[in-house]
C-alpha positions as a Markdown table, in Angstrom:
| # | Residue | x | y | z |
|---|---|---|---|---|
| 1 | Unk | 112.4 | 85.1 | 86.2 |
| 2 | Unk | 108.8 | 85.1 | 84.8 |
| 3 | Unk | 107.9 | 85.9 | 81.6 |
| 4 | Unk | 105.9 | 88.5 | 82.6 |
| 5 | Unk | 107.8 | 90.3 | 84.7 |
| 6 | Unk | 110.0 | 90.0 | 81.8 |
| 7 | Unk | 107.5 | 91.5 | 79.8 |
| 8 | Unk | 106.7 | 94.4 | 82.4 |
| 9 | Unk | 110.4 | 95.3 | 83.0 |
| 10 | Unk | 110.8 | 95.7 | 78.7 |
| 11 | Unk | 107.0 | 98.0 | 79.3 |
| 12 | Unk | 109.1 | 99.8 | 82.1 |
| 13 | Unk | 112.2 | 100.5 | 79.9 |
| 14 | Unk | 110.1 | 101.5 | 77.0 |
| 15 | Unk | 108.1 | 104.2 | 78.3 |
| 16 | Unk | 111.3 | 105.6 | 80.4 |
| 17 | Unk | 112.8 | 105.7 | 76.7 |
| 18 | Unk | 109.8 | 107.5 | 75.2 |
| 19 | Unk | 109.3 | 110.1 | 78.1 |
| 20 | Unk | 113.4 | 111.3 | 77.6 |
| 21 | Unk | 112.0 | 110.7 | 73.6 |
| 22 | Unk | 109.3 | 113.4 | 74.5 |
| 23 | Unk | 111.3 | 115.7 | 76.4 |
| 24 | Unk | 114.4 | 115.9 | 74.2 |
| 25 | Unk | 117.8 | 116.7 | 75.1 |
| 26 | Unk | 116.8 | 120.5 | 76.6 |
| 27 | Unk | 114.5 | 120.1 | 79.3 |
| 28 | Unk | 112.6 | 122.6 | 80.3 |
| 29 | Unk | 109.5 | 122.6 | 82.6 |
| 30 | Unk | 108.3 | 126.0 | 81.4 |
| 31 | Unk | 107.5 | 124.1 | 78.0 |
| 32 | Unk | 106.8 | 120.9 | 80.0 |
| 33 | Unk | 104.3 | 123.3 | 81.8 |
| 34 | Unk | 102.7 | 124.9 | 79.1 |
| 35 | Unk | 102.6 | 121.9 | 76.6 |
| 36 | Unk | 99.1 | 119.9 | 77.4 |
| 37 | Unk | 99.8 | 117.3 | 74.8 |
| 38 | Unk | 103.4 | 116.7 | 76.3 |
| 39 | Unk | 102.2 | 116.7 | 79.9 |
| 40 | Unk | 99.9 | 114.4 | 79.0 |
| 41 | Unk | 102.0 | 111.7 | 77.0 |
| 42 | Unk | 104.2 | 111.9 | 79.9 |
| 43 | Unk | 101.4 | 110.9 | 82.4 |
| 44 | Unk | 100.2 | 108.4 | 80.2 |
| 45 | Unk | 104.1 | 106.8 | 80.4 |
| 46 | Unk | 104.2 | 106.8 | 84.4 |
| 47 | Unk | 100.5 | 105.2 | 84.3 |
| 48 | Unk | 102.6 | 102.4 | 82.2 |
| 49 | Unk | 105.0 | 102.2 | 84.5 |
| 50 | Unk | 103.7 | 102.2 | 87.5 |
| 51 | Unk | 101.1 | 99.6 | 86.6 |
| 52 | Unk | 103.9 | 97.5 | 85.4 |
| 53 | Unk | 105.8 | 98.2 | 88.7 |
| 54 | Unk | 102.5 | 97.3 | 90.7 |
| 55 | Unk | 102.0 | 93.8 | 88.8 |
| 56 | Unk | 105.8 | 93.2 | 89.1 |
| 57 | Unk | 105.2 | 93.5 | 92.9 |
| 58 | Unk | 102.6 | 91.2 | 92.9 |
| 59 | Unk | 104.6 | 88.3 | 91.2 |
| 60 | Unk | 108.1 | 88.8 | 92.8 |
| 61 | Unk | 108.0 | 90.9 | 96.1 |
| 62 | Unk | 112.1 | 90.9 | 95.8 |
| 63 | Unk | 112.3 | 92.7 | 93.0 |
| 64 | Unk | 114.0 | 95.7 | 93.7 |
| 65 | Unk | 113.2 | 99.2 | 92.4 |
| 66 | Unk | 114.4 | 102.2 | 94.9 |
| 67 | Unk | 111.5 | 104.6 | 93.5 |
| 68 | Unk | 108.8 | 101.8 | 93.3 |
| 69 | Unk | 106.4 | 102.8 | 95.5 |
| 70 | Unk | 106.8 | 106.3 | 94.8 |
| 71 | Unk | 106.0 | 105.6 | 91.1 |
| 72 | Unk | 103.6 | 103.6 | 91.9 |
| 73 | Unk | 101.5 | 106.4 | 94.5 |
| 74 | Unk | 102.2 | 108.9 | 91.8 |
| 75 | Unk | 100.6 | 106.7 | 89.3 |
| 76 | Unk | 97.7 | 106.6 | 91.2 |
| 77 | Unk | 97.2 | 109.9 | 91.4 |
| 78 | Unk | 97.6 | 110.3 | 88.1 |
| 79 | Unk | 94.6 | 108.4 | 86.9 |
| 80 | Unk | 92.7 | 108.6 | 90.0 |
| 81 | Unk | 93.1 | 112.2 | 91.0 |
| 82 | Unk | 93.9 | 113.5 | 87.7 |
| 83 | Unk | 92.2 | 117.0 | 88.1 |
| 84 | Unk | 94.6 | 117.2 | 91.1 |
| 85 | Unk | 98.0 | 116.2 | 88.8 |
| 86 | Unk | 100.5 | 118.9 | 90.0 |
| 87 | Unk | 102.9 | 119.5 | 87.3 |
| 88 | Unk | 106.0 | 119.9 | 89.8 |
| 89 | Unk | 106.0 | 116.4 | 91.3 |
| 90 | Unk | 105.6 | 115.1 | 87.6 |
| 91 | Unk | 108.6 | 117.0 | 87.1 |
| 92 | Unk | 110.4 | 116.3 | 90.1 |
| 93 | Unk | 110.1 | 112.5 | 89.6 |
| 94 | Unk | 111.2 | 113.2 | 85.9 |
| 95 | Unk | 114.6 | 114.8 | 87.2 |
| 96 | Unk | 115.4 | 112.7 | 90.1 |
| 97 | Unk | 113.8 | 109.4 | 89.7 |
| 98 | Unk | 113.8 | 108.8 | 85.7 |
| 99 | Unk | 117.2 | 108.5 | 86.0 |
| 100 | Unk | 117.7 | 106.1 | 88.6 |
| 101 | Unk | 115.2 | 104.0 | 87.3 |
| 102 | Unk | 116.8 | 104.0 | 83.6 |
| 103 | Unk | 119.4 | 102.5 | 85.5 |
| 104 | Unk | 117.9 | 100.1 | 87.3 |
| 105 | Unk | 115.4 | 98.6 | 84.6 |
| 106 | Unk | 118.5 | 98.7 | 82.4 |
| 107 | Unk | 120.3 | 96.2 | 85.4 |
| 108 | Unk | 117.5 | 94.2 | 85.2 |
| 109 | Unk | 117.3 | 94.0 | 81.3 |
| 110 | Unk | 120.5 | 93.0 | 80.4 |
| 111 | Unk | 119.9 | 89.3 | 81.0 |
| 112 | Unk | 116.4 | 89.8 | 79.3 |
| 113 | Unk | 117.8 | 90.4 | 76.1 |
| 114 | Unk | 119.8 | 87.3 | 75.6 |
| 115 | Unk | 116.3 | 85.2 | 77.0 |
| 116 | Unk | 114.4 | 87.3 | 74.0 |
| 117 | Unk | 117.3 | 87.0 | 71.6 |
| 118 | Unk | 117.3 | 83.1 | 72.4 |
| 119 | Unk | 113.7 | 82.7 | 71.6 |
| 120 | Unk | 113.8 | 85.0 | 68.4 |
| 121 | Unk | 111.2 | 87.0 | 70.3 |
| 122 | Unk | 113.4 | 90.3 | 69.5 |
């Protein structure tokens, strides 16, 4: 695997880790919702990933990620269209496709750590 993509899928699991971090065990989108600094840490996070999901792409097309490209669109939005950022989708990718992802990025870090551990890069 390339060390980049290495890098990007260690980017990936970090912000995935520090959105649940933000959140905290209760989530709740009525706080979510009325918490501008929150909403906004947690866009800042999907920017990460999905640009780390996009440049993944462009190295290794056979990556797989189920949610990719929806990360990835919603990413776009977010710093594109980001007077048009609806709260709910943020939300809805937060319940249903955090989770799957934490999974995935977790599958394809396990190897990573004994590459980094190797190297004394951890």
């Amino acid at each position: 695997m390339d060390d980049r993509i290495k890098k990007y899928i260690l980017d990936i699991e970090e912000s995935v880790i520090s959105i649940e971090g933000f959140l905290g065990e209760t989530r709740d989108f009525k706080v979510y919702e009325s918490n501008r600094m929150l909403k906004r840490a947690v866009e800042r996070e999907f920017e990460i990933i999905g640009e780390a999901m996009n440049r993944i792409g462009k190295i290794d097309s056979k990556i797989e990620i189920s949610s990719k490209n929806k990360i990835i669109s919603m990413r776009n939005r977010v710093i594109h269209g980001y007077d048009k950022i609806d709260d709910e989708i943020i939300w809805g990718t937060i319940i249903r496709h955090l989770p799957i992802l934490k999974k995935e990025v977790n599958a394809l870090r396990t190897p990573l750590l004994k590459f980094f551990n190797t190297n004394n890069l951890v």
